[in-house]
C-alpha positions in Angstrom: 157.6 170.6 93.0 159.7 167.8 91.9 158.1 164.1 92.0 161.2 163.4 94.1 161.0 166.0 96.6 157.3 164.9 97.4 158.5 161.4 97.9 160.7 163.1 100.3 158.2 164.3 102.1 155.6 161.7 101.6 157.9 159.2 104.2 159.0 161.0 106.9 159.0 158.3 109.0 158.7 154.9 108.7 157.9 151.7 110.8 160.5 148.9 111.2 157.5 146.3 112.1 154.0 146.6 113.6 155.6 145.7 117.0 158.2 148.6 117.3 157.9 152.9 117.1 157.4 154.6 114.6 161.2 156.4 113.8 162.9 158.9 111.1 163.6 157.5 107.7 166.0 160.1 106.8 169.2 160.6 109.0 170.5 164.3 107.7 172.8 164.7 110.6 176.0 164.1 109.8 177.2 162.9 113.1 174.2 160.5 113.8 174.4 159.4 110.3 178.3 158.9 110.8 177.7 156.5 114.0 175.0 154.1 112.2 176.9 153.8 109.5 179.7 152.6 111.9 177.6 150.6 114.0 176.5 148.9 110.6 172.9 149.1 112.2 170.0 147.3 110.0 169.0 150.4 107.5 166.6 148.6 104.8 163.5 150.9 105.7 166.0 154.1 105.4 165.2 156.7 103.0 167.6 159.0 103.1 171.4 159.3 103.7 173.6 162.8 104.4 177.1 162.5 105.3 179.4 165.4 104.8 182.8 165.1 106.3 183.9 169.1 106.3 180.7 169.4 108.0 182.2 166.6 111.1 183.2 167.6 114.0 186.9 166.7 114.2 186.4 166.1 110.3 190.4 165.6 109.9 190.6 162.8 113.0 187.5 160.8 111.7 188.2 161.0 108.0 191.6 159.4 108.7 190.1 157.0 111.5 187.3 155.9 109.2 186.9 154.7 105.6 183.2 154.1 104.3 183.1 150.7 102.6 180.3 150.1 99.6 179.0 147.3 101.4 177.4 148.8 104.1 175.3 150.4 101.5 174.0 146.7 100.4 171.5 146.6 103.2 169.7 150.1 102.5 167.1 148.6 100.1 164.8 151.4 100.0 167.2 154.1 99.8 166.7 157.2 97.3 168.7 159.9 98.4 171.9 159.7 98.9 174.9 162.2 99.5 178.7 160.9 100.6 180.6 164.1 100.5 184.2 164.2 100.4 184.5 160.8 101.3 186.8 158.3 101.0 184.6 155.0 99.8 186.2 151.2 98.8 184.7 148.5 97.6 182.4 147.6 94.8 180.1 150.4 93.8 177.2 147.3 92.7 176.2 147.5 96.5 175.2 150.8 96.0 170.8 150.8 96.3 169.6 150.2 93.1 166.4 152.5 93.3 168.4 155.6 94.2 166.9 158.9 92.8 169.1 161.3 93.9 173.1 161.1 94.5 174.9 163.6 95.6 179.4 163.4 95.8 180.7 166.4 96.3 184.5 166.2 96.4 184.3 162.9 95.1 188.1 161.5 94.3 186.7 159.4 91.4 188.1 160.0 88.0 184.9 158.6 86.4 182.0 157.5 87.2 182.1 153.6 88.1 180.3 151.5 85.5 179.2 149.1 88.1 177.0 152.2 89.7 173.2 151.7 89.5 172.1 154.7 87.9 169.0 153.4 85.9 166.6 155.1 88.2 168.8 158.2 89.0 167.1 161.8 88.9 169.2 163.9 89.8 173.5 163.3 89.8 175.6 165.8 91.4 179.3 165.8 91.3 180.6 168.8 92.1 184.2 169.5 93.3 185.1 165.9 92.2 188.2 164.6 90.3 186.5 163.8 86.7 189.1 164.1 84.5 189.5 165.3 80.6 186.1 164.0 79.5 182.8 163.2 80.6 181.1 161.2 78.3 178.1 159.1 79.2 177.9 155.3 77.6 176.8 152.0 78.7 177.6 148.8 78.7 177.3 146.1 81.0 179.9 145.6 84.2 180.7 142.1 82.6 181.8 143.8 79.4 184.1 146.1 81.4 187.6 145.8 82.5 188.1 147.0 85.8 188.5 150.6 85.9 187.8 151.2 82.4 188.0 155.3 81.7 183.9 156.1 80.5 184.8 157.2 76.5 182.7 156.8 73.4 184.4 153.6 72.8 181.6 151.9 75.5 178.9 150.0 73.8 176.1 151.7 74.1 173.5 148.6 74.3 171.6 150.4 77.4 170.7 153.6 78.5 172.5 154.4 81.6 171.2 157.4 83.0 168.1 157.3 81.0 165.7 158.6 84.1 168.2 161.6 84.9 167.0 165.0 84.9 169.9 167.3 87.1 173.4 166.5 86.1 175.6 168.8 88.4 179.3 169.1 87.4 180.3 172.7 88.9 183.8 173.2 89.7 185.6 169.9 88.3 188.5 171.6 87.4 190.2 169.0 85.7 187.0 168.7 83.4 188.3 169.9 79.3 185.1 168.1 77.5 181.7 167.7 77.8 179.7 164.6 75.5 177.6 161.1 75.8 174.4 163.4 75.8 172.5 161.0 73.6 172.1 158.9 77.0 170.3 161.2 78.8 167.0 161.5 77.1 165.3 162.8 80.2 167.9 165.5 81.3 166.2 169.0 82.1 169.2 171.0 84.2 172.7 170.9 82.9 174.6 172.8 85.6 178.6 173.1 84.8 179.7 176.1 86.5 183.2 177.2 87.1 184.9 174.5 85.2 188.0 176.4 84.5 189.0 174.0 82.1 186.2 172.8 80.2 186.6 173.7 76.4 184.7 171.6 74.4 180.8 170.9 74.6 179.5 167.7 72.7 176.9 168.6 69.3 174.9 165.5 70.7 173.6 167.9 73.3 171.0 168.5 70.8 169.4 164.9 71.7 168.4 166.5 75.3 164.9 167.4 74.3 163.7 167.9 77.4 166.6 170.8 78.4 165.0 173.5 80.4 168.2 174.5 81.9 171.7 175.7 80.7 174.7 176.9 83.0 178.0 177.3 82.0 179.0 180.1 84.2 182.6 181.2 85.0 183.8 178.6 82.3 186.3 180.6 81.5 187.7 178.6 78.7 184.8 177.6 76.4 184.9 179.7 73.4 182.4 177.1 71.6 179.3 176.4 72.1 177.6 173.3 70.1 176.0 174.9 66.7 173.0 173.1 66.9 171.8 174.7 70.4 168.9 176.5 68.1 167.2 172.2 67.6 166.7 172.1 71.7 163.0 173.4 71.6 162.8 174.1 75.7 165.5 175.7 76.9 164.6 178.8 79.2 167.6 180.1 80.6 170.8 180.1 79.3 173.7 181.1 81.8 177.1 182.1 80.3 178.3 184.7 83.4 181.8 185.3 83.6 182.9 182.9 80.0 184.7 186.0 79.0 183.0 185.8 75.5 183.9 188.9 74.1 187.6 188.8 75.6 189.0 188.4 71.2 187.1 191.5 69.9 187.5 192.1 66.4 189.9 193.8 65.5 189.0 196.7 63.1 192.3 197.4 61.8 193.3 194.7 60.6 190.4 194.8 58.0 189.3 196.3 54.6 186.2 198.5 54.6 183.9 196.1 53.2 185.2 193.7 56.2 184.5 196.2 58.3 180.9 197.1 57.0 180.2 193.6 57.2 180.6 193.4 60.9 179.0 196.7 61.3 175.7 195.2 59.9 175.5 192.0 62.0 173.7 193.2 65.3 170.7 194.5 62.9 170.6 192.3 59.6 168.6 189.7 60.2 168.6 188.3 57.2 172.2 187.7 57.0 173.0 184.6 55.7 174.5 182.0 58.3 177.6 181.5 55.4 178.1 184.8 55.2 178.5 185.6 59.2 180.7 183.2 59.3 182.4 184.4 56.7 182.4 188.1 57.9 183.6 186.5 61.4 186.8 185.6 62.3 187.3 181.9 63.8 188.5 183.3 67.5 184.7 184.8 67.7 183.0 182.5 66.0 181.2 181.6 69.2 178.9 184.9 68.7 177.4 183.5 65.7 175.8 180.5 67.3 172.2 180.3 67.2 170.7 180.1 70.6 167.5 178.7 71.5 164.5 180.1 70.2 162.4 179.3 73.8 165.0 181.6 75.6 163.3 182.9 78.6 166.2 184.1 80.5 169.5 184.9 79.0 172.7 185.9 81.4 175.6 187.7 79.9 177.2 189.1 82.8 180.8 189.5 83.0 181.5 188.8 79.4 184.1 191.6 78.4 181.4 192.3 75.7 181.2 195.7 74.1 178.3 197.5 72.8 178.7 196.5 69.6 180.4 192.1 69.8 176.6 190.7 70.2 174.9 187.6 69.4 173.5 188.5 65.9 170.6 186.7 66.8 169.1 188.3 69.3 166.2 189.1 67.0 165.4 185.8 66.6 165.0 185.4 70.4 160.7 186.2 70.5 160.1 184.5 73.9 163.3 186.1 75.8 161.8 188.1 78.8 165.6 188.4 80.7 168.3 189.6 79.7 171.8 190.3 82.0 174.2 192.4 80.7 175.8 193.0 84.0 179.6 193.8 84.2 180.1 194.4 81.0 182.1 197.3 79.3 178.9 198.4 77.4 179.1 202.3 76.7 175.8 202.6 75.1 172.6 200.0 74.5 173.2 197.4 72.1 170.8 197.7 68.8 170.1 193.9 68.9 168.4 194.3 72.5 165.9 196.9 70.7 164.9 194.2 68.4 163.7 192.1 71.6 159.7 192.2 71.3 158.7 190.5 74.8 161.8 191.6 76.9 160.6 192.6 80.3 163.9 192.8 82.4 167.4 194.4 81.5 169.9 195.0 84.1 173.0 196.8 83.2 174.9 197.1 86.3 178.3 197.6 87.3 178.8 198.7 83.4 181.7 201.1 84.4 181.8 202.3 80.7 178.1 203.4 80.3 177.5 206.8 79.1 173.7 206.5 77.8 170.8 204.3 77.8 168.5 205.5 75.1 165.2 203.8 74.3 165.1 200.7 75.4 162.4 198.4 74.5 159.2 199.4 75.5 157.8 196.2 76.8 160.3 196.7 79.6 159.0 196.4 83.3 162.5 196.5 85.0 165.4 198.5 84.5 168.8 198.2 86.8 171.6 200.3 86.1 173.1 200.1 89.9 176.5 200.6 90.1 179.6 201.2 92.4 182.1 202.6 89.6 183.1 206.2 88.7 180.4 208.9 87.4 180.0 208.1 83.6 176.3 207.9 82.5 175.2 211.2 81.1 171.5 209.9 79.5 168.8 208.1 79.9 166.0 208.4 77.9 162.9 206.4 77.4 160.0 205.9 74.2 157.0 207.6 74.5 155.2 204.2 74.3 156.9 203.2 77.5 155.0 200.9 79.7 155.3 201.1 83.2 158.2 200.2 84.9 160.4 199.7 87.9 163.9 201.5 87.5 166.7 200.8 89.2 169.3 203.2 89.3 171.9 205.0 92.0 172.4 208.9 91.4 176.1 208.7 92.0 176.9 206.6 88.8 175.8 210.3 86.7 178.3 212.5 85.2 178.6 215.2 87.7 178.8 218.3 84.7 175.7 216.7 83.2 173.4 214.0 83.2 169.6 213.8 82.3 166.3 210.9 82.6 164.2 212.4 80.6 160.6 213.1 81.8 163.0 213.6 85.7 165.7 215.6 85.7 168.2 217.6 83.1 171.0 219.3 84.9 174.1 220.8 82.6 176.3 223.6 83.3 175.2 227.0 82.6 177.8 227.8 79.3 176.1 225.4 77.4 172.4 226.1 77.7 171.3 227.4 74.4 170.9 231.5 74.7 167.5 230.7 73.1 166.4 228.9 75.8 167.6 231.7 78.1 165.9 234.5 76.4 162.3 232.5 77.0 163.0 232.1 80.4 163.6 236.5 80.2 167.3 235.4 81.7 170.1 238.0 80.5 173.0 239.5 82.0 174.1 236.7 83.8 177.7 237.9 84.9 177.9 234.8 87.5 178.7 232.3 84.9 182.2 233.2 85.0 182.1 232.4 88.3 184.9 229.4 89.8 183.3 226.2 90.6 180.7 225.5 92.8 180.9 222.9 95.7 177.9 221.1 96.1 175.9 218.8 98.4 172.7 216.7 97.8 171.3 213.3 99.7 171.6 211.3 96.3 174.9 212.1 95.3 177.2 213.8 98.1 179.8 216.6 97.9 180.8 217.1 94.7 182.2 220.2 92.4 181.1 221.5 88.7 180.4 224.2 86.8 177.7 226.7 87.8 174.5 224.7 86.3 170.8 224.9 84.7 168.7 222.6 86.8 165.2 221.3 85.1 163.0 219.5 87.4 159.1 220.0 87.7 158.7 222.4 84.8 161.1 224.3 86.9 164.5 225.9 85.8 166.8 227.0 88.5 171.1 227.5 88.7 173.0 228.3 92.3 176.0 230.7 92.8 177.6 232.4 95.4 176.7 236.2 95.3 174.8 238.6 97.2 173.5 240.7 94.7 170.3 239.5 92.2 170.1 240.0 88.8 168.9 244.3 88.2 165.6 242.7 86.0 164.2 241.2 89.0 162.0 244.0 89.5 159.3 243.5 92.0 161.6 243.1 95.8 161.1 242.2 99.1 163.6 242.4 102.5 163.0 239.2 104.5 161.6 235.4 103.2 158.8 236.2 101.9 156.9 238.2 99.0 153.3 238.8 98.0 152.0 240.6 95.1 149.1 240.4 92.3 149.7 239.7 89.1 149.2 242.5 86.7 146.8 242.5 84.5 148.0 242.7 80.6 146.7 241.8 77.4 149.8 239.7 76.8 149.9 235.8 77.6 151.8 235.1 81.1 154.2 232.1 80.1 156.4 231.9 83.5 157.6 233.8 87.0 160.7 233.8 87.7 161.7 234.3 91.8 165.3 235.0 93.5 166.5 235.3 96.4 169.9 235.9 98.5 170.5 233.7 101.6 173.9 234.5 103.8 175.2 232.8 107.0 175.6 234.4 110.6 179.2 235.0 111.2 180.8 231.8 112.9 177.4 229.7 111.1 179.9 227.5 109.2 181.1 227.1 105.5 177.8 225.8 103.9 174.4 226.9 103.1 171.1 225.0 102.8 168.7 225.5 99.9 165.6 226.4 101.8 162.3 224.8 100.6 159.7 227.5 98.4 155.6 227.6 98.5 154.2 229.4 96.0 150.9 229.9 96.9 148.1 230.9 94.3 145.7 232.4 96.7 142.9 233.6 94.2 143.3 229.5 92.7 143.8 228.0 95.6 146.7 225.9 94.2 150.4 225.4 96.3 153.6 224.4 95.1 156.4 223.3 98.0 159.7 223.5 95.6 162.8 221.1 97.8 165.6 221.9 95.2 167.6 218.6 94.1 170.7 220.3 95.5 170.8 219.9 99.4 173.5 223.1 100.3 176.4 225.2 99.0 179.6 225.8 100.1 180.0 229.0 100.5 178.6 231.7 103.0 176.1 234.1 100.6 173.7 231.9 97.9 172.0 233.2 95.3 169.7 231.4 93.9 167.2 232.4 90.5 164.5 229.9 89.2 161.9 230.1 86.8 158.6 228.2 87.1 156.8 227.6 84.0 153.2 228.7 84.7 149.8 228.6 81.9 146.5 230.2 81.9 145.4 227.8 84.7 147.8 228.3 87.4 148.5 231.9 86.7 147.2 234.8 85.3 146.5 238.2 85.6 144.6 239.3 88.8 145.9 236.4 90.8 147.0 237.2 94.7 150.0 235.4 95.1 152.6 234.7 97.6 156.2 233.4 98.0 157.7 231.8 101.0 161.1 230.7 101.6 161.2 228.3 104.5 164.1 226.4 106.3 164.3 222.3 105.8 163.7 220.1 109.2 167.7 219.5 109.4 168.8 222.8 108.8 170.2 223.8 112.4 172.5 227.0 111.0 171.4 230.8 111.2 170.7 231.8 108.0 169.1 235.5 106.9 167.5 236.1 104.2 168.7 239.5 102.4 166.3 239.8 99.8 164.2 238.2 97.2 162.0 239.1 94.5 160.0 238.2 91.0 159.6 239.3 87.6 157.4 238.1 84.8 157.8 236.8 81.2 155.3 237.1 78.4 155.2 235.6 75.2 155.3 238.7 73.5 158.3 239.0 71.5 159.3 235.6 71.7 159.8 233.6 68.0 159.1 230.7 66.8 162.5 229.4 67.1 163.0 230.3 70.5 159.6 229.0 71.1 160.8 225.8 69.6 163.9 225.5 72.6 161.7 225.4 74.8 158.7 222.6 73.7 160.9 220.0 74.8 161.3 220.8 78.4 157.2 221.6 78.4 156.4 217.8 77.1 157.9 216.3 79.9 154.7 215.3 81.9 155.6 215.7 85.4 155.5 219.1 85.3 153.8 222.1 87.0 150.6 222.1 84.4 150.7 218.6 83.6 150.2 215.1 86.1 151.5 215.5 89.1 149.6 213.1 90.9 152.2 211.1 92.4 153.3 214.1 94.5 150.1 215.7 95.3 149.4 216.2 99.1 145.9 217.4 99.3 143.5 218.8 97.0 145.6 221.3 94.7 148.9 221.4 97.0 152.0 219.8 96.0 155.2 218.7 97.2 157.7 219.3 94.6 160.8 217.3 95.7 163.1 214.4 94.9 163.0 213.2 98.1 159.3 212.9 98.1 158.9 209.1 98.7 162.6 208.8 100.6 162.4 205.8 103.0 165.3 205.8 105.8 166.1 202.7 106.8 169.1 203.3 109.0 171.5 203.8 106.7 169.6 202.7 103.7 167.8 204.6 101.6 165.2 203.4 99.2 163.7 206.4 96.7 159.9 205.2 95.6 158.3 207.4 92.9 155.2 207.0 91.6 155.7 208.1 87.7 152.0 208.7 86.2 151.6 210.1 82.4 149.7 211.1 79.6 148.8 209.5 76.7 150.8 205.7 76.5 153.7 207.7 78.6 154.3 206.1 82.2 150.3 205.1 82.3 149.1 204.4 85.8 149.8 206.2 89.3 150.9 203.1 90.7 154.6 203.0 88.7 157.0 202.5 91.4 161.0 204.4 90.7 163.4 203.3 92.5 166.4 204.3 93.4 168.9 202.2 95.9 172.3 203.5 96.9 175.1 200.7 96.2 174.9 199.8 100.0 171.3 198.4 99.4 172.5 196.7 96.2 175.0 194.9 97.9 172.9 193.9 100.9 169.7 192.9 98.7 172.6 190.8 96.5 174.0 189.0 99.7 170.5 188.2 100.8 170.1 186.8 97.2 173.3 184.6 97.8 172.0 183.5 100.5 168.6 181.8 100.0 169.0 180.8 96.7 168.3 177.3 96.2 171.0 174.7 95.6 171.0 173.8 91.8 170.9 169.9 92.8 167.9 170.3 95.2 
């Protein structure tokens, strides 16, 4: 905490004289604070001072009833926190306490700051909404030397530090403010807040005098395309804020250059040793603010809302070894940037709301955090992560996916049926599949809602599966049963047993409706004593007859010859409709007569490790029986729904069953960000 926050709390009350009660010795109500300061009651012992006139009731009556004079300030010897907002005040601002520590004039009509202001013991200055116009430029000299309303400029003689003990400075929303300098006079300064300053353009190089800088914001400052070259000498910055600067709003424009230009520019998210004279030479002068060198001790970096593309970077991200945070958020990124590869201790990237994002493709692997939330139209297609991952948190909303096809690797691959590789079918003992010139199917699932596609391979589990209407199964499913269930011993063969494949045919009652639920399948491995409940990642189908054909990749250890085994369909909790099941069955594929190539298709989808076979601890009920299902960790929350997945792996893949995968439909992204808005701290505090 602040030294000046526990002063605050050290005198809570104080004691007029030994004679009299003890009483408060900080009036934050503005309507108490109003009426002493009226009353022009003796103050020395007060501490602190609030007075906000929005916040009055009848604001507009006493505003123009009452004007604060400075010298009722003159008495309040001990005073140290001050704030007069959106007050009127007259007078000579040398009756102002001399020992204040923190001042606070929001809405302030003051064009400058007074020169007759004690400020040598300020901490913390906050300004906010005020009046400051063109420049603010810190400088000293003394009142004497000062003609009456002299404009602060670099012109002052500097013979005396003026706000030498400050550490906030708080400028947000002076709209009149175009320049930012005088930072050689403020040694101390730690926070530098100057947020939505819609005219600032210009930011002093004497900023790099502010040693002790821990804090940078220049959010929503719409109009600075410079920042001072010499950020890289301040040695303690952490965080950097740059939301909403539109810093990639003058892209470079590739057509308008020769090819060496153009490899040149290509080059500078991943050379780093580029020379600085030959970026800027490579760079035109309208983005030359992408080839400053930021701080070196950046912990926290925010770029959100930039109008940057994948490729108009910082080309020195790489030399940013401390960064930890980095907000891309709002951006039209269609792909991750090369540069935030480079990023050795990153630990947390959001992405959201990046409408243009079609993959995400190894991101670093120090990464703990992962947010891709967003509310715009289906566009991401891949996400796929090293195989050195460390654990992480991923935050991510199912609806943002491509509806054709979309795939997190080690999750979920879904694609439509015409382009799966026939080699891949032929493993799976798939032919004659006459329902892939079927129409579209309409479909329905928790995470994503109705949507329509293609007839599609879903991979989930070590578990291939596709949906169409149709009442008839394929004629190699050999081994058929009436009713929802089947059971049946493996036969015994000298061939290896590589996969089962099960189908079955659902239809509705007449009068049931226009959908059909995907019922939920155990496989139970009787003579193993293993179980496998299957909850398909699509909810229903419209339509009033399913067919639906799977194939469960199976080894030596889950099945083989000799095995009793049994297949039951069952209905889920919420399915209220009459459904009747015509007929299902299995066959079996070997490896026999399999190649190499074709053997090859099909390696990928077996390294994925949470797989039948493989670690499926995070969905294990009991002792060999598993719950196979997306929905395996779904939290309702009214109408909130929050998807926690523990993701466990082998080797230095997703180590550790306690990995926590998220997912959060927009609604919970918007209430978690309101919450956010609402107790975040005030910058000045």
């Amino acid at each position: 905490m602040h030294q000046l926050l526990q002063k605050m709390g050290r005198f809570v009350v104080y004691q007029v004289s030994p004679h009299k009660p003890w009483k408060r010795s900080r009036l934050w109500c503005d309507e108490e604070s109003f009426k002493v300061l009226k009353q022009k009651k003796d103050m020395r012992n007060l501490l602190g001072l609030a007075l906000d006139m929005r916040r009055l009731e009848k604001a507009e009556k006493l505003s123009a009833s009452f004007e604060l004079k400075t010298d009722v300030l003159s008495n309040m010897d001990s005073l140290i926190l001050l704030q007069l907002n959106f007050l009127q005040l007259s007078g000579s601002y040398a009756n102002f306490p001399e020992d204040l520590n923190w001042l606070c004039m929001h809405g302030s009509p003051l064009k400058s700051i007074p020169l007759d202001l004690p400020m040598e013991n300020l901490v913390s200055l906050d300004m906010s909404y005020s009046n400051i116009i063109e420049s603010f430029d810190i400088c000293y000299s003394y009142p004497q030397q000062v003609q009456k309303k002299q404009k602060l400029d670099g012109s002052c003689l500097k013979d005396k530090r003026l706000l030498g003990a400050l550490k906030i400075l708080n400028l947000s929303f002076c709209e009149q403010l175009r320049s930012l300098g005088g930072f050689d006079q403020l040694p101390a300064l730690e926070k530098l807040i100057v947020t939505n300053c819609i005219n600032l353009v210009e930011v002093c190089e004497s900023i790099e005098q502010c040693f002790e800088l821990v804090l940078i914001d220049f959010s929503y400052c719409k109009k600075l395309r410079e920042l001072p070259r010499n950020m890289s000498m301040l040695k303690k910055v952490k965080m950097l804020l740059l939301k909403g600067c539109n810093l990639g709003e003058s892209q470079i424009n590739t057509r308008d250059m020769d090819s060496s230009e153009k490899l040149k520019t290509t080059n500078l998210g991943i050379n780093t040793i580029t020379t600085y004279s030959v970026v800027q030479h490579a760079i035109p002068s309208d983005l030359k603010f992408l080839t400053v060198s930021l701080p070196r001790s950046l912990v926290s970096l925010a770029l959100q809302n930039n109008k940057l593309s994948t490729e108009s970077f910082p080309i020195d991200f790489s030399s940013l070894f401390m960064l930890e945070e980095l907000y891309l958020d709002d951006n039209p990124i269609v792909s991750l940037p090369s540069c935030v590869r480079s990023l050795p201790r990153i630990k947390i990237l959001s992405m959201q709301n990046c409408e243009k994002l079609v993959s995400l493709e190894n991101p670093p692997h120090t990464l703990r955090e992962l947010m891709l939330v967003s509310d715009y139209r289906p566009a991401l297609r891949k996400v796929l992560f090293n195989h050195n991952m460390s654990p992480l948190k991923f935050y991510i909303e199912w609806r943002m996916f491509a509806p054709s096809s979309f795939e997190i690797e080690g999750v979920v691959k879904i694609q439509p049926m015409t382009s799966v590789e026939k080699m891949l079918l032929r493993c799976l003992g798939w032919i004659e599949l006459n329902f892939l010139k079927e129409r579209h199917l309409r479909t329905d699932s928790v995470s994503r809602g109705i949507e329509e596609s293609e007839i599609q391979m879903y991979y989930e589990f070590g578990i291939f599966s596709t949906i169409s209407e149709g009442k008839e199964m394929p004629n190699w499913i050999t081994d058929r049963s009436q009713g929802t269930s089947i059971s049946f011993t493996i036969p015994s063969s000298s061939k290896k047993l590589i996969g089962l494949n099960f189908c079955f045919v659902n239809t509705l009652q007449i009068g049931e409706g226009d959908s059909i639920y995907t019922p939920m399948i155990k496989i139970s491995n009787i003579t193993k004593n293993l179980v496998w409940i299957y909850q398909h990642y699509i909810d229903d189908v419209d339509g009033g007859c399913l067919m639906f054909l799977s194939h469960w990749m199976f080894g030596m250890n889950e099945m083989e010859g000799g095995d009793h085994v049994t297949i039951t369909m069952s209905k889920k909790p919420y399915d209220r409709t009459s459904q009747v099941a015509i007929e299902c069955g299995v066959s079996f594929v070997y490896d026999d007569g399999i190649t190499d190539e074709e053997k090859l298709s099909l390696s990928y989808y077996k390294s994925w490790n949470h797989i039948i076979g493989r670690d499926l601890t995070g969905f294990q009920l009991t002792t060999g029986e598993y719950l196979l299902s997306m929905e395996r960790f779904m939290i309702h929350v009214d109408d909130l729904l929050i998807w926690d997945r523990h993701l466990v792996g082998d080797g230095a893949r997703f180590k550790g069953i306690n990995i926590n995968y998220y997912v959060l439909f927009y609604i919970l992204y918007l209430f978690s960000k309101k919450i956010m808005e609402i107790t975040q701290p005030t910058h000045c505090c």
